[in-house]
N, C-alpha and C positions, 0 to 999 in steps of 0.2 A: 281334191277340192277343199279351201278353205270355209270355213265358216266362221263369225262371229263378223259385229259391226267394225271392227276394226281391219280386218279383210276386208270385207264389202267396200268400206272408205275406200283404203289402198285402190281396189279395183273400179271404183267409178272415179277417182284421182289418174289414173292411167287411161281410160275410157276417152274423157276428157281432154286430155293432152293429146289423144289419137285423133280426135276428129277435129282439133285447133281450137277448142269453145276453151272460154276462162270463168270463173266462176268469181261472184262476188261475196268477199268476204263478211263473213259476221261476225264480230265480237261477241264469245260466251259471254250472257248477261245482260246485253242489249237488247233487249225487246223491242225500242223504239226502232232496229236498222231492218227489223221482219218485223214487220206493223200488220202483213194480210194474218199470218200465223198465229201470231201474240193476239187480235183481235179474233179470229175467231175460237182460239183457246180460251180465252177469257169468256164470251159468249155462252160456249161449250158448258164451260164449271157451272157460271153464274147463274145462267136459264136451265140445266139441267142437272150437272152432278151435285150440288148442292143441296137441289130440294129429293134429290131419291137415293133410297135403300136399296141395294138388287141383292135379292138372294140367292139367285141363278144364276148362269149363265146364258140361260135360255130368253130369262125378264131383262137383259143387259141388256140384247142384240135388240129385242121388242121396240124398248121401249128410244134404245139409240136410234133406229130405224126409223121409227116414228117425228120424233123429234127432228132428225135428218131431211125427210120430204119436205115438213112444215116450214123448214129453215130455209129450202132449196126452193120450193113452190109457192108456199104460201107468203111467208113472211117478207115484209118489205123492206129494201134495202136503202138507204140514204144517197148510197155513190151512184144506185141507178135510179134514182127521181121517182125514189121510194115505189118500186117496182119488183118486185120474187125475180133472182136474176136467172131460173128455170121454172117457167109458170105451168103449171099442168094443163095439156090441148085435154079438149073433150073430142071424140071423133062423131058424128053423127053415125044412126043406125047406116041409114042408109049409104055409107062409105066404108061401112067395118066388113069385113070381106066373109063370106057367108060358107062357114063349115062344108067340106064335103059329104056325102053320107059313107060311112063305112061298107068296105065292098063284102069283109066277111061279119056274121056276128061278134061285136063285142063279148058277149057272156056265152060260156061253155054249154051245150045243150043238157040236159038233165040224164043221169044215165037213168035204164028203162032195167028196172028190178024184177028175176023173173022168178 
């Protein structure tokens, strides 16, 4: 098995060719010919890596995550008639499907010290 992105290339270049799809070209350095990519990288830095410090890797994933849903859910988009292009459903009580009770006990019984 190869490894590294230039393997990987190679074998989704071949993948490609097997199933008849052609792929369009991007000129390194054009950002304007991948305008979804370039735009939300730009997004990415500007609303978020710019203003944070992460000391972690733990506070990365947090605080990427967060920012992620807001992006995905919350925030409104221009191309959809400024609409979150995945809005968060709420489900009502009465449709959330309602736990079984466990058939053995959960918690181990206490042993009896004699």
């Amino acid at each position: 098995m190869y490894y590294g992105s230039e393997f990987v290339a190679k074998a989704v270049r071949e993948w490609i060719t097997a199933v008849g799809a052609k792929t369009a070209y991007i000129e390194p350095g054009s950002p304007w010919e991948n305008g979804y990519c370039e735009s939300f990288n730009s997004k990415l830095r500007d609303e978020l890596l710019k203003g944070e410090i992460f000391y972690t890797l733990k506070e990365a994933q947090i605080v990427i995550e967060n920012w992620r849903r807001h992006y995905n859910t919350v925030r409104p988009h221009s191309s959809l008639g400024y609409r979150p292009p995945a809005p968060e459903t709420v489900l009502w009580p009465a449709a959330q499907p309602r736990p079984t009770p466990p058939t053995t006990p959960t918690v181990a019984p206490r042993p009896i010290m004699h």
